[in-house]
Backbone as JSON Lines, residues from 0, in Angstrom:
{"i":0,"aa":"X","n":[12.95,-24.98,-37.06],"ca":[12.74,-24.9,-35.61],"c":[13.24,-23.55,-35.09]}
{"i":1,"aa":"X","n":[12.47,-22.89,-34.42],"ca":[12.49,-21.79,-33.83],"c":[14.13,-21.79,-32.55]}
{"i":2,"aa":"X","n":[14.63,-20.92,-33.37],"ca":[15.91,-20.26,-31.74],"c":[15.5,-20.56,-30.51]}
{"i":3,"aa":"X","n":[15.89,-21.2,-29.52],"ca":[15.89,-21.36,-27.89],"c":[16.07,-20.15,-27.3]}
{"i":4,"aa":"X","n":[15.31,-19.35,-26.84],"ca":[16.0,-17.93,-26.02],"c":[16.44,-18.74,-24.66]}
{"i":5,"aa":"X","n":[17.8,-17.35,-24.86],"ca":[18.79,-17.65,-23.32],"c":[18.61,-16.86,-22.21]}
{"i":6,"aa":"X","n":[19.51,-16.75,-21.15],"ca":[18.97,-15.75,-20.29],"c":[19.25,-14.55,-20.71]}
{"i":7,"aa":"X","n":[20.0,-13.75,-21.62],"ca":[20.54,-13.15,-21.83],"c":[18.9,-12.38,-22.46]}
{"i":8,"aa":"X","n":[18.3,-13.14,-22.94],"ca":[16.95,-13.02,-23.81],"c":[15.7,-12.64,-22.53]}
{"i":9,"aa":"X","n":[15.92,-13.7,-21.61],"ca":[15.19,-13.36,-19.84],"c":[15.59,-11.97,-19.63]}
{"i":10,"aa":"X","n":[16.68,-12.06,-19.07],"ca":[17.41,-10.42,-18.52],"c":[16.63,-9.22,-19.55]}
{"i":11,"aa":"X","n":[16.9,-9.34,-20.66],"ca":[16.37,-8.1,-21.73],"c":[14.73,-8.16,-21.19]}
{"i":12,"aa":"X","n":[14.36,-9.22,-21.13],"ca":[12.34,-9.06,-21.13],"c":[12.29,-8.85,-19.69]}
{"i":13,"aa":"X","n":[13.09,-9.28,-18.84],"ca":[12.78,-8.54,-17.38],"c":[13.05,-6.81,-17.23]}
{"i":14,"aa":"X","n":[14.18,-6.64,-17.96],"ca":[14.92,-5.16,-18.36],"c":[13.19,-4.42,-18.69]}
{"i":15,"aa":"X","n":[12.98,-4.81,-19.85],"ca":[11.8,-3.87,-20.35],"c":[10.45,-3.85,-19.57]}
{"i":16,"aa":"X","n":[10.18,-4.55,-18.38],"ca":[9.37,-5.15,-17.66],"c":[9.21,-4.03,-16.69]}
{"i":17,"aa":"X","n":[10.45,-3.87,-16.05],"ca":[11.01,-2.83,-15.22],"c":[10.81,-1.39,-15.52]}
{"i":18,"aa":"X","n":[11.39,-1.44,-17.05],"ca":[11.39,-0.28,-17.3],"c":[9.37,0.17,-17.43]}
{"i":19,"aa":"X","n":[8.66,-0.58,-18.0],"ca":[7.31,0.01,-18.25],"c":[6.83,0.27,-15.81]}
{"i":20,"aa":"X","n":[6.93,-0.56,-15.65],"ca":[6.71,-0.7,-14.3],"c":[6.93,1.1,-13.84]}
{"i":21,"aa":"X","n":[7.93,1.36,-14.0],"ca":[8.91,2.73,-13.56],"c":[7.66,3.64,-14.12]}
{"i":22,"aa":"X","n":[7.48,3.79,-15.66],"ca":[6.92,4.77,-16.43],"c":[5.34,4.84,-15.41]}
{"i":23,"aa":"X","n":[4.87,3.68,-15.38],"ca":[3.71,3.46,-14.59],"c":[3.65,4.6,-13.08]}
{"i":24,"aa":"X","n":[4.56,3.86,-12.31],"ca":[4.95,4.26,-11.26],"c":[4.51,5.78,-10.85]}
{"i":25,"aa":"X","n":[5.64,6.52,-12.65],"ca":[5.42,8.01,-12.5],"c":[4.1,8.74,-12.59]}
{"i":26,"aa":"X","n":[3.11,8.06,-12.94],"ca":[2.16,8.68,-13.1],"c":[1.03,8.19,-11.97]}
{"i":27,"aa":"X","n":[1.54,7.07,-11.14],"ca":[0.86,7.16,-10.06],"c":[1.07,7.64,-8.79]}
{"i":28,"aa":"X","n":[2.12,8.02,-8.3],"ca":[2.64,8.46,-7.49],"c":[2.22,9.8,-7.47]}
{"i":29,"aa":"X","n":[2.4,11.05,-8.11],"ca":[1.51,11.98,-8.02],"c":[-0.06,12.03,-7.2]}
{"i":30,"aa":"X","n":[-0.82,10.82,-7.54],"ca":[-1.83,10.62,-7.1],"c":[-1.85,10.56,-5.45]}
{"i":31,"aa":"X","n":[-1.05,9.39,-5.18],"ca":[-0.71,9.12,-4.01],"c":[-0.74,10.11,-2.99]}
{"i":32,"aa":"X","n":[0.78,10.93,-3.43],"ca":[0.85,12.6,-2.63],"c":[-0.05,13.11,-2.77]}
{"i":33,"aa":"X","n":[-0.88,12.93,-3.53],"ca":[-1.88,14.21,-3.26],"c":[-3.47,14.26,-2.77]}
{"i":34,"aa":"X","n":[-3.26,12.26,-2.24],"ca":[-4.22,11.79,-1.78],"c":[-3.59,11.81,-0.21]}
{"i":35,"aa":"X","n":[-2.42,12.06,0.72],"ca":[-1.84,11.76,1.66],"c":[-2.38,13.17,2.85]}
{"i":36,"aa":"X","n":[-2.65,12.76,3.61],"ca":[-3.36,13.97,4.31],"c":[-2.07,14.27,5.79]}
{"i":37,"aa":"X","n":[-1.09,13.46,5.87],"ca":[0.08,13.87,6.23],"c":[1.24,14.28,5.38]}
{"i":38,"aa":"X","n":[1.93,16.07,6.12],"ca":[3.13,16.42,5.34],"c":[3.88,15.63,4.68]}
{"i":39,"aa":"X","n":[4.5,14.99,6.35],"ca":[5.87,13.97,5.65],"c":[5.73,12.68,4.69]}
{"i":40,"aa":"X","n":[4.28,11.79,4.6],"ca":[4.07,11.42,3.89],"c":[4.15,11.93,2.54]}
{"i":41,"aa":"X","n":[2.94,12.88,2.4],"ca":[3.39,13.55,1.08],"c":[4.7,13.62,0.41]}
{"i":42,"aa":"X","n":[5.31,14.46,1.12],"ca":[6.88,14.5,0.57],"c":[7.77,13.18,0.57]}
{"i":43,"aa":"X","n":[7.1,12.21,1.27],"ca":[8.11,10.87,0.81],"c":[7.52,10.2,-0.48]}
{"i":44,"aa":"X","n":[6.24,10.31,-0.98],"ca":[6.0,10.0,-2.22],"c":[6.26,11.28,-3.08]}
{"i":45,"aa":"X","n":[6.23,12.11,-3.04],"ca":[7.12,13.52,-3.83],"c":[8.57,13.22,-4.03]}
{"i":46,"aa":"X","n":[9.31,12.86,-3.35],"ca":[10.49,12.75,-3.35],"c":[10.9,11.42,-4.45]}
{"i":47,"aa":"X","n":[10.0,10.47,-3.82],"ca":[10.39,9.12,-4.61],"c":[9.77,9.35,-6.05]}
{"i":48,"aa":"X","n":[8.95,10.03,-6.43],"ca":[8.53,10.73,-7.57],"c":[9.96,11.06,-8.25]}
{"i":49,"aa":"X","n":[10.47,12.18,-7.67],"ca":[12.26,12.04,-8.24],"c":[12.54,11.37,-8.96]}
{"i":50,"aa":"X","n":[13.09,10.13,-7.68],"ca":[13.73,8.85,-7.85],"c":[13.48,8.39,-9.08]}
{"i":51,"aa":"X","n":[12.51,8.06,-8.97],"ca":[11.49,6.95,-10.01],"c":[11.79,7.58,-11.18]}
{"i":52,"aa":"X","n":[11.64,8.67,-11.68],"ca":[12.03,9.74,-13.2],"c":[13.72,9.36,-13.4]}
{"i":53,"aa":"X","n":[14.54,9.5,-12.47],"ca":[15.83,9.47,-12.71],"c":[15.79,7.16,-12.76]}
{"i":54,"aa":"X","n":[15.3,6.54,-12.22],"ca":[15.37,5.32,-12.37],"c":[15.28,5.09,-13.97]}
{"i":55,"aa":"X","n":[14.14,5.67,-14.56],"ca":[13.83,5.95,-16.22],"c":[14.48,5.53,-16.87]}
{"i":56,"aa":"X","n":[15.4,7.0,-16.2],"ca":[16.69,7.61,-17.17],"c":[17.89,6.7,-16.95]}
{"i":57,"aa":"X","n":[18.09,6.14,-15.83],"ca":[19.15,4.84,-15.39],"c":[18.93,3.76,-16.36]}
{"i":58,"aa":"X","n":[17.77,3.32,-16.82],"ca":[17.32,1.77,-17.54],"c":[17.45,2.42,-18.88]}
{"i":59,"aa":"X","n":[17.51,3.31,-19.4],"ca":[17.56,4.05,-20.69],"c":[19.12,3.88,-20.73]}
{"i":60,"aa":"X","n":[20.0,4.13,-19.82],"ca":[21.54,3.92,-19.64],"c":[22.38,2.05,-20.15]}
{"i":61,"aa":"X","n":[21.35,1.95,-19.43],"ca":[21.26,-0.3,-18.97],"c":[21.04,-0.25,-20.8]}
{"i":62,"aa":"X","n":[20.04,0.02,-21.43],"ca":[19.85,-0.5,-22.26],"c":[20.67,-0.11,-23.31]}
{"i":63,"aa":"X","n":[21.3,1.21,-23.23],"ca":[22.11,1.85,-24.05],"c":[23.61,0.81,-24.26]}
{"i":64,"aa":"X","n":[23.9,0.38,-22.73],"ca":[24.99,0.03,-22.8],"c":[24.81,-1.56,-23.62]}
{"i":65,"aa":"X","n":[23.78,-2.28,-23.01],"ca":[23.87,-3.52,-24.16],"c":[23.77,-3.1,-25.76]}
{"i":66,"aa":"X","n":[23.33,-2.02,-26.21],"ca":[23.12,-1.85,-27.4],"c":[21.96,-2.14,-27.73]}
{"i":67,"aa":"X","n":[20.5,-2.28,-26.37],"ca":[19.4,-2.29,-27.23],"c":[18.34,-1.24,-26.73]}
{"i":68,"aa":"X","n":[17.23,-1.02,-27.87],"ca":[16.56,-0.24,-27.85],"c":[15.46,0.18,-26.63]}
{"i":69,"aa":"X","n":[15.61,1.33,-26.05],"ca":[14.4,0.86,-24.57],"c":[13.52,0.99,-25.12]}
{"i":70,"aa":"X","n":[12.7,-0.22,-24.48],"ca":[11.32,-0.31,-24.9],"c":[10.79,-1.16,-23.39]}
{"i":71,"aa":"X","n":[9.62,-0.77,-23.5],"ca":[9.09,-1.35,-22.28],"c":[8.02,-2.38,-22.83]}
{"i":72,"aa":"X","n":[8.25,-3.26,-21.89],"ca":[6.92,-4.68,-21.87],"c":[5.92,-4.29,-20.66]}
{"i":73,"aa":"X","n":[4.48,-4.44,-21.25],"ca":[3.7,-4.36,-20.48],"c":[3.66,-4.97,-18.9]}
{"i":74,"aa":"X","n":[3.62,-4.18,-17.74],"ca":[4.3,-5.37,-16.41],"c":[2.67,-5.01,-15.9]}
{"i":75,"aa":"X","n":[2.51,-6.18,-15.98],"ca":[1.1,-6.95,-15.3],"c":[1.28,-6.73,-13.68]}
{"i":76,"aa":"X","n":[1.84,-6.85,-13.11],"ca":[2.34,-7.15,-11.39],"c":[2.24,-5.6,-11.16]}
{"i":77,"aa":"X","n":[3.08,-4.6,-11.74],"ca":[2.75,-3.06,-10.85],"c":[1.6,-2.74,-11.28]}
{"i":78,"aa":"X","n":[1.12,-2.71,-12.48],"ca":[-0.33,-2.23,-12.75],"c":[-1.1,-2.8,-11.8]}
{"i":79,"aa":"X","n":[-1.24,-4.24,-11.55],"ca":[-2.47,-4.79,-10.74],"c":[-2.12,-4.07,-8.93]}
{"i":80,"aa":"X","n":[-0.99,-3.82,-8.91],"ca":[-0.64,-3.35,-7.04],"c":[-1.21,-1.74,-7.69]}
{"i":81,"aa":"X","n":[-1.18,-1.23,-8.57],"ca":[-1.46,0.26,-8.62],"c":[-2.88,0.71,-9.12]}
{"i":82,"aa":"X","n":[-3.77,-0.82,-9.63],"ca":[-5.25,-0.88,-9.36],"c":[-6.01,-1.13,-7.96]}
{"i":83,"aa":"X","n":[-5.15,-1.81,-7.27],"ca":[-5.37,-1.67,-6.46],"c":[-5.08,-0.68,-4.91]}
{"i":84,"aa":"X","n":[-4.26,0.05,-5.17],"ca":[-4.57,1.47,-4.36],"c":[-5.21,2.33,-5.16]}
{"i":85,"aa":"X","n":[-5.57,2.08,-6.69],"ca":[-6.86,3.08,-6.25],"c":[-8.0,2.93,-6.24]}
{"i":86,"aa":"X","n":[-8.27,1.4,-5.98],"ca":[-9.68,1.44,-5.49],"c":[-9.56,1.53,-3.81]}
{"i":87,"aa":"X","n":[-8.25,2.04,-3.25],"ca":[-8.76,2.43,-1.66],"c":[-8.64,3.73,-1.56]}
{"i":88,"aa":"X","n":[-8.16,4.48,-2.92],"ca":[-8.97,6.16,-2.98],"c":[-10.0,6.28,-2.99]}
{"i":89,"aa":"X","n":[-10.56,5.0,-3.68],"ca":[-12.1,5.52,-3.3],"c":[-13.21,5.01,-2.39]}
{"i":90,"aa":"X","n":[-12.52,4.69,-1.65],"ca":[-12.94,4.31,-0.48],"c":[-13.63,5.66,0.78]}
{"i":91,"aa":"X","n":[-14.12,5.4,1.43],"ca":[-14.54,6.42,2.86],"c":[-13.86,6.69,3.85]}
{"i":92,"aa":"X","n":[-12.85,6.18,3.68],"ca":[-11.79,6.03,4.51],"c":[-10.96,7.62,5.66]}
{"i":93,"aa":"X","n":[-10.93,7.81,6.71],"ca":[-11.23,8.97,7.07],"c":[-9.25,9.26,6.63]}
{"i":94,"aa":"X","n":[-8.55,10.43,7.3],"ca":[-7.39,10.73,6.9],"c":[-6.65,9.75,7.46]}
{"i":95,"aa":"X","n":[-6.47,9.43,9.08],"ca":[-5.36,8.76,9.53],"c":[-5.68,7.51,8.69]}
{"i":96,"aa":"X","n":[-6.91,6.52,9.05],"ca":[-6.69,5.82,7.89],"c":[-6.23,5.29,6.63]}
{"i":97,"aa":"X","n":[-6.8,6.49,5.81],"ca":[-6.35,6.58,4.3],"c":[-4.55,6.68,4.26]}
{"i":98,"aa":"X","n":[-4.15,7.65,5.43],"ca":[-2.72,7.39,5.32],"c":[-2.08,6.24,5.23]}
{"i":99,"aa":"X","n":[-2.68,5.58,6.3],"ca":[-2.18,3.87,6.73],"c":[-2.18,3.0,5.46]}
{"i":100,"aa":"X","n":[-3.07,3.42,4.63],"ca":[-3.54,2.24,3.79],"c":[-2.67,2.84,2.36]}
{"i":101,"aa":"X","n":[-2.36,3.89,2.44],"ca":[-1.53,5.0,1.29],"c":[0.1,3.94,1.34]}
{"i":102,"aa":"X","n":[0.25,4.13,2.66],"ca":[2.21,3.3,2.75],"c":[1.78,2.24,2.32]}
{"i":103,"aa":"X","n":[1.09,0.89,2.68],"ca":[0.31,-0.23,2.25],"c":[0.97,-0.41,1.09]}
{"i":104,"aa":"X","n":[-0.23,0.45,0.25],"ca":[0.02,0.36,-1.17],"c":[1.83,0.97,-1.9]}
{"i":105,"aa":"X","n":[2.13,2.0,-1.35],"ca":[3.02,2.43,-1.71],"c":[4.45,1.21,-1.2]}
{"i":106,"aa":"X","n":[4.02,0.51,0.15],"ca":[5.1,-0.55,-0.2],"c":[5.13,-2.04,-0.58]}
{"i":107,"aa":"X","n":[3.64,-2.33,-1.32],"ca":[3.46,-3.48,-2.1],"c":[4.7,-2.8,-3.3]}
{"i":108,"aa":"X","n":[4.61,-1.5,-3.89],"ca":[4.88,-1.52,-4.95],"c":[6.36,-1.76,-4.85]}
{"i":109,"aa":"X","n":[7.13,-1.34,-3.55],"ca":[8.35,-1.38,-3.44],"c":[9.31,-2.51,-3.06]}
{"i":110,"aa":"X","n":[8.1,-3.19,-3.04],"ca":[8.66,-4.94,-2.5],"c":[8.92,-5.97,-3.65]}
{"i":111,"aa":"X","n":[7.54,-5.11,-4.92],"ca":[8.06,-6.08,-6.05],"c":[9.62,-5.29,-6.85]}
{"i":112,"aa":"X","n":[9.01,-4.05,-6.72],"ca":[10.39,-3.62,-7.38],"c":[11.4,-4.22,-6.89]}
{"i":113,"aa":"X","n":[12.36,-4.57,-5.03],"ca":[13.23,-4.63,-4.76],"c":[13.0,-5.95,-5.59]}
{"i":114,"aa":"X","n":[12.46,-7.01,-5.39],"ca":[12.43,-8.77,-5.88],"c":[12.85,-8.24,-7.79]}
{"i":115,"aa":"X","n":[12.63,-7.39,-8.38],"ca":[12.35,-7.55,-9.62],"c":[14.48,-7.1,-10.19]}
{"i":116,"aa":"X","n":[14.77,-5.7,-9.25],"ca":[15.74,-5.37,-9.2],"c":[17.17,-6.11,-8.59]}
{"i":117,"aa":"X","n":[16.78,-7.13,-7.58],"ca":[17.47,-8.04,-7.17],"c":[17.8,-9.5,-8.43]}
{"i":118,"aa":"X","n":[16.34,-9.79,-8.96],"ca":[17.01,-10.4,-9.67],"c":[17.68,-10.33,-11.25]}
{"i":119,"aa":"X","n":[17.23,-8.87,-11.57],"ca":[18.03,-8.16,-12.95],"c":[19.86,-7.88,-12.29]}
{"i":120,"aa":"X","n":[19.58,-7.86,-10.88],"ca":[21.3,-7.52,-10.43],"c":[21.77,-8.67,-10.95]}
{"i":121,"aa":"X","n":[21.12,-9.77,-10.37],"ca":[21.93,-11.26,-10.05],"c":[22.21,-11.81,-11.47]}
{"i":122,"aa":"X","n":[21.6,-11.4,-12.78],"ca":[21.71,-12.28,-13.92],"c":[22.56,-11.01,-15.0]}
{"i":123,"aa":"X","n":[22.61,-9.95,-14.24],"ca":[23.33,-9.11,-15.07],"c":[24.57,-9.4,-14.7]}
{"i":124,"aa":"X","n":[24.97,-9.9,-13.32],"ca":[26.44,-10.2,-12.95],"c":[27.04,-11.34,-13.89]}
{"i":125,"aa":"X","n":[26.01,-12.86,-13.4],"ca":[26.31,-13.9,-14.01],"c":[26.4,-13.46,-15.57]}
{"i":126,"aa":"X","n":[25.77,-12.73,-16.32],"ca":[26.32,-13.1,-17.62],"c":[27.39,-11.55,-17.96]}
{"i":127,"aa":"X","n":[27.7,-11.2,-16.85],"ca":[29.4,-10.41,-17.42],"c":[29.2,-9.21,-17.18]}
{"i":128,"aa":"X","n":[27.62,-8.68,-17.04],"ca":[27.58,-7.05,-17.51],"c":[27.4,-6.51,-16.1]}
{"i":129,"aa":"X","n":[28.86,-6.17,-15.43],"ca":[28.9,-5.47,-13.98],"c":[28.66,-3.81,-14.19]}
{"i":130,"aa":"X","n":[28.97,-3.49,-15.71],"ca":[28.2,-1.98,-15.99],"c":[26.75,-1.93,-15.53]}
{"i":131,"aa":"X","n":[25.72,-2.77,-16.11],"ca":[24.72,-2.77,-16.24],"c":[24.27,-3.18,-14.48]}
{"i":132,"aa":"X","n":[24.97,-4.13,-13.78],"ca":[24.12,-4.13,-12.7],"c":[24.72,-3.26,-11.32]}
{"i":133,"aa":"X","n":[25.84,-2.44,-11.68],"ca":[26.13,-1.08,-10.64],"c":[24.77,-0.03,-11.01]}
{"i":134,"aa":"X","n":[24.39,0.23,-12.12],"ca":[23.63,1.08,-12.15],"c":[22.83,0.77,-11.74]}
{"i":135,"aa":"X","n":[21.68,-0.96,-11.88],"ca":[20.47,-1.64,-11.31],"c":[20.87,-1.23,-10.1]}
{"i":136,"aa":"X","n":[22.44,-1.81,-9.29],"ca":[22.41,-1.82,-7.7],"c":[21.86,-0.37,-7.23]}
{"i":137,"aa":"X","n":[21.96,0.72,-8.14],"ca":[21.71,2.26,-7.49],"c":[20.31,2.17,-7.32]}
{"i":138,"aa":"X","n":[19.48,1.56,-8.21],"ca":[18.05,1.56,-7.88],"c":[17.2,0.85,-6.93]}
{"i":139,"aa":"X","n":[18.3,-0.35,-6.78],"ca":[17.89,-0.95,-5.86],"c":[17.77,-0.3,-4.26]}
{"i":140,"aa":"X","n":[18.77,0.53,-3.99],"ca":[19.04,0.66,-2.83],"c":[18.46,2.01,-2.94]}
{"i":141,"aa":"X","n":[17.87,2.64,-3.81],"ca":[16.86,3.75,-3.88],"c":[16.03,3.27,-3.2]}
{"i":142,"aa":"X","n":[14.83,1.72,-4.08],"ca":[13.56,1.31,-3.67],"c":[13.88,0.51,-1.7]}
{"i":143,"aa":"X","n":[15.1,0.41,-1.62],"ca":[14.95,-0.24,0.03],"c":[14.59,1.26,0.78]}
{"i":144,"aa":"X","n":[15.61,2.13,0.26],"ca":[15.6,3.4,1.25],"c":[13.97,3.95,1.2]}
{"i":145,"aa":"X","n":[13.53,3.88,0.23],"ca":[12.21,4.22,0.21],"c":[11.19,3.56,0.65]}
{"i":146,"aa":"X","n":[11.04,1.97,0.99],"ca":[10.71,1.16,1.65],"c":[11.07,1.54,2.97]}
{"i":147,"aa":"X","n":[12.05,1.62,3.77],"ca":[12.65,1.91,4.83],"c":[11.86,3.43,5.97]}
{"i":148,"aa":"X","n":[11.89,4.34,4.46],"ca":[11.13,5.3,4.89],"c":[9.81,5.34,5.12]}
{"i":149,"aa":"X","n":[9.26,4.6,4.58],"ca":[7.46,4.34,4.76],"c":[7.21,3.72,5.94]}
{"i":150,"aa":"X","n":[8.18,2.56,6.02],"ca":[8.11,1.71,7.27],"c":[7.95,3.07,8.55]}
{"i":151,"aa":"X","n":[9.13,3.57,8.27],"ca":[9.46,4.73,9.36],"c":[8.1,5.66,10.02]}
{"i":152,"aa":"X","n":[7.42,6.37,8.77],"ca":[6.0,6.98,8.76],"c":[5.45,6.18,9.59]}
{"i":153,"aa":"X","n":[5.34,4.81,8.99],"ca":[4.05,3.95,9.41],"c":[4.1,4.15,11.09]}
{"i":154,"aa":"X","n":[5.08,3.68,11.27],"ca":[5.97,3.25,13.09],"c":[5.97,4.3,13.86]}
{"i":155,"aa":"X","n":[6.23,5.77,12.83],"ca":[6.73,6.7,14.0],"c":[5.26,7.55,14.39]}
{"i":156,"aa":"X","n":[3.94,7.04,13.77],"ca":[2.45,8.19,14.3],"c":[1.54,7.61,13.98]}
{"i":157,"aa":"X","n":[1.87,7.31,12.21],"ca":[0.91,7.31,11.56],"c":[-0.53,6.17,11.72]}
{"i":158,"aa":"X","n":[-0.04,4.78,11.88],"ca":[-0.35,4.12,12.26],"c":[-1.02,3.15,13.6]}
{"i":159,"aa":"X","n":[-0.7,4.47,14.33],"ca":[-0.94,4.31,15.61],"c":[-2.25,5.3,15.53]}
{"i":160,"aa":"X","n":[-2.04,6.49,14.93],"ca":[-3.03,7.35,15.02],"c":[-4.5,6.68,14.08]}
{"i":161,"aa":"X","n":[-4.08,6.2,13.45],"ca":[-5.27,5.33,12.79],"c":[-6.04,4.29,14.21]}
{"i":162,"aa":"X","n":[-5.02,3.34,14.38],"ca":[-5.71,2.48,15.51],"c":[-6.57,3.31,16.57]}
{"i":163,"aa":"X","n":[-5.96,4.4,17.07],"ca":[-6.42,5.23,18.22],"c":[-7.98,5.8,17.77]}
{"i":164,"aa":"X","n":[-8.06,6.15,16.38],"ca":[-9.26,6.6,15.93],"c":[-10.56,5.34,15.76]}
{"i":165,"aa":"X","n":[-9.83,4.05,15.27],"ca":[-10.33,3.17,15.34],"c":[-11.16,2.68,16.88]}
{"i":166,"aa":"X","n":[-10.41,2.08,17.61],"ca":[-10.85,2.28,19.11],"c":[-11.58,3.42,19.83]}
{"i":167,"aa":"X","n":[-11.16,4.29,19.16],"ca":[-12.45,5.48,19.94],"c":[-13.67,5.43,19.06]}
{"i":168,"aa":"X","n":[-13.86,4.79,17.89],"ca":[-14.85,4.83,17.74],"c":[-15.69,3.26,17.8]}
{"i":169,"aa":"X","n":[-15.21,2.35,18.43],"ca":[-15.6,1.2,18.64],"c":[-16.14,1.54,20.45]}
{"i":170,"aa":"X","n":[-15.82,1.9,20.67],"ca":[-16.02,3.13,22.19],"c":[-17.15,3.8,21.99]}
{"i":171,"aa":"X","n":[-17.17,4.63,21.2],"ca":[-18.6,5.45,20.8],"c":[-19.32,5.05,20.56]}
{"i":172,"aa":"X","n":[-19.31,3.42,19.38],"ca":[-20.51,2.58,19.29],"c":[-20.81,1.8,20.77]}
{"i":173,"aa":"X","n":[-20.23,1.45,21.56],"ca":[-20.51,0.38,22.33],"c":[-21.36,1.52,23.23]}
{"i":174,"aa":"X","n":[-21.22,2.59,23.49],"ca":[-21.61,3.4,24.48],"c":[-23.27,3.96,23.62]}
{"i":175,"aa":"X","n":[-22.8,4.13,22.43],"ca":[-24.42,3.89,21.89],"c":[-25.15,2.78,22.21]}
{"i":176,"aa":"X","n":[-24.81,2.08,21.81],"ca":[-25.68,0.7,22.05],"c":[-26.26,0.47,23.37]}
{"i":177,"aa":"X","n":[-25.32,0.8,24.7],"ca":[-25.49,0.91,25.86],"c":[-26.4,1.75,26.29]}
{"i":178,"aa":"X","n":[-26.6,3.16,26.0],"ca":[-27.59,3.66,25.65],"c":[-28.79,3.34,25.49]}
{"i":179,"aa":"X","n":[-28.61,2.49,23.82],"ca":[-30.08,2.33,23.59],"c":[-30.86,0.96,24.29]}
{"i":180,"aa":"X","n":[-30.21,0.29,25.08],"ca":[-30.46,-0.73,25.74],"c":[-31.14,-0.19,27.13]}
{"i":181,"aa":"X","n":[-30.66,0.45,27.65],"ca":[-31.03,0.96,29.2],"c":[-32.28,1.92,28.23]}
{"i":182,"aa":"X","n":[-32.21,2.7,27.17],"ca":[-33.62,3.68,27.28],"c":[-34.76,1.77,26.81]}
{"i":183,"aa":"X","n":[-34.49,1.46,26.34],"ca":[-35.24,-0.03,25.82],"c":[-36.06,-0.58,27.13]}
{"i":184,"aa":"X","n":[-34.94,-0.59,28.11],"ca":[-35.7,-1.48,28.97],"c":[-36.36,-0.4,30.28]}
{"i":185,"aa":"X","n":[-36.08,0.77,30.16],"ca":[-37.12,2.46,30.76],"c":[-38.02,1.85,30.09]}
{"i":186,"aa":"X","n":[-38.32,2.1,29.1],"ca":[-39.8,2.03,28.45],"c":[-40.33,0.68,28.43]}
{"i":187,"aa":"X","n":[-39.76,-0.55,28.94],"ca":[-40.77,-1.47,29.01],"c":[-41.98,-1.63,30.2]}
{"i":188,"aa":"X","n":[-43.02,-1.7,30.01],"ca":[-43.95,-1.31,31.13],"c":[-43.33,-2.86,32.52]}
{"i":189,"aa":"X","n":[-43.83,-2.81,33.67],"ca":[-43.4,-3.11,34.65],"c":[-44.66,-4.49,34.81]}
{"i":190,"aa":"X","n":[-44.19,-5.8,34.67],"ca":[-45.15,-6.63,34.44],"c":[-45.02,-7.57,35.96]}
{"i":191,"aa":"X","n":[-46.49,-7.45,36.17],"ca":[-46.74,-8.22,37.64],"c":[-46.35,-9.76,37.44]}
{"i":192,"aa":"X","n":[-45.99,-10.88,38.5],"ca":[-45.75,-11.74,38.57],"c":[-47.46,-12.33,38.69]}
{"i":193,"aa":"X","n":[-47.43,-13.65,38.37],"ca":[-49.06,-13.93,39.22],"c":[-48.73,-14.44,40.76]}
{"i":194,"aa":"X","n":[-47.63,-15.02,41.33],"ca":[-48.3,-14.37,42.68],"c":[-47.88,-13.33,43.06]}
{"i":195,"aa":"X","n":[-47.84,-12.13,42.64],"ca":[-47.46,-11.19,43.14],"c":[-49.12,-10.76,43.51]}
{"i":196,"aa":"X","n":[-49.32,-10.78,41.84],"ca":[-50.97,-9.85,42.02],"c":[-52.02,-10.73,42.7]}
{"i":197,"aa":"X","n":[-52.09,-12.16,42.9],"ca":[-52.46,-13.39,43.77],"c":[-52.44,-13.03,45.51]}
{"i":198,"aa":"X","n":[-51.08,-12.01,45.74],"ca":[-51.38,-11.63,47.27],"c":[-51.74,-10.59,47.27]}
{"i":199,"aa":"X","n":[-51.7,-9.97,46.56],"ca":[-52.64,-8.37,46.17],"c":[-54.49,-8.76,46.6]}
{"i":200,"aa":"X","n":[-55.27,-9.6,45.7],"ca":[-56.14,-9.87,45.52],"c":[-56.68,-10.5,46.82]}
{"i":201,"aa":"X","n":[-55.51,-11.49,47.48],"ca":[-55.89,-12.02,48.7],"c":[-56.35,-10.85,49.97]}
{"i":202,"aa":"X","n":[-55.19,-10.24,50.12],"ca":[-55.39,-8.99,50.7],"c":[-56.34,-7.91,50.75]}
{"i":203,"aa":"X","n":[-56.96,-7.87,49.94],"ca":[-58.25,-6.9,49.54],"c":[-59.41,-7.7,49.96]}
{"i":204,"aa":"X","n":[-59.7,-8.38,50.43],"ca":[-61.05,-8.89,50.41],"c":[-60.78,-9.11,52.38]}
């Protein structure tokens, strides 16, 4: 009969989970910035680009200290949030837009990380290793601050400037349409009633 894995066995396969997630991360994030048609955006996925390289090098630390080898497990959950922003690169999407929908994606990814990093803190405590989850806690409070900051983008223009473009052009259609309704009913010819043309006819004779 096959060994029972413990949590100790959980913690390690969440550990390597994390760690492939991160490697992922780095090579999408580039994309991101350089799909962002605002400065400060840009530079908040530039920056967390950083982060994310030195996070790497933190779980390379985590694993050092248990004594096992880093290796990463394929993480199903960031790949599918990082297939899905880029099928809204390729979207038509004009700039303020595309910005809006850029944080979106950029804080699906930061919501699983905090859930994923919260609970590698909580089971690294319970089973003894407060080395291992001071260093997790540093990443954690990387991915809030970086969460925090997107929120910020979103709130402080970005998002507003999207809606505003939105509405002016729900404005432009309605005023088309309005348009083509009034030239519609110009050109319909002018149709007599029958008694209209009934006292016409009376009248003539």
């Amino acid at each position: 009969m096959a060994e029972q894995e413990t949590l100790y066995d959980a913690f390690l396969d969440e550990l390597r989970d994390a760690y492939d997630a991160e490697k992922q991360l780095t090579k999408a994030l580039p994309k991101l910035a350089k799909a962002a048609s605002s400065p400060d955006l840009r530079e908040a996925f530039e920056t967390h680009l950083e982060e994310t390289r030195e996070q790497v090098s933190r779980l390379e630390q985590v694993f050092e200290l248990l004594d096992e080898r880093a290796k990463g497990k394929h993480c199903d959950g960031i790949a599918g949030i990082i297939e899905e922003g880029k099928s809204v690169l390729e979207e038509d999407f004009s700039d303020e837009a595309l910005d809006a929908c850029l944080i979106a994606s950029g804080q699906r990814a930061e919501h699983y990380e905090m859930a994923a990093y919260g609970t590698l803190i909580a089971w690294a405590r319970v089973l003894g290793r407060e080395d291992a989850a001071k260093l997790l806690e540093e990443t954690l409070e990387e991915e809030k601050a970086a969460d925090k900051k997107l929120t910020a983008l979103a709130e402080g223009g970005i998002n507003e400037r999207a809606a505003e473009e939105a509405r002016a052009d729900d404005e432009s259609e309605e005023e088309e349409e309005d348009e083509e309704d009034e030239e519609a009913a110009e050109s319909q010819p002018v149709r007599r009633t029958a008694s209209t043309s009934g006292a016409k006819r009376a009248s003539s004779r």
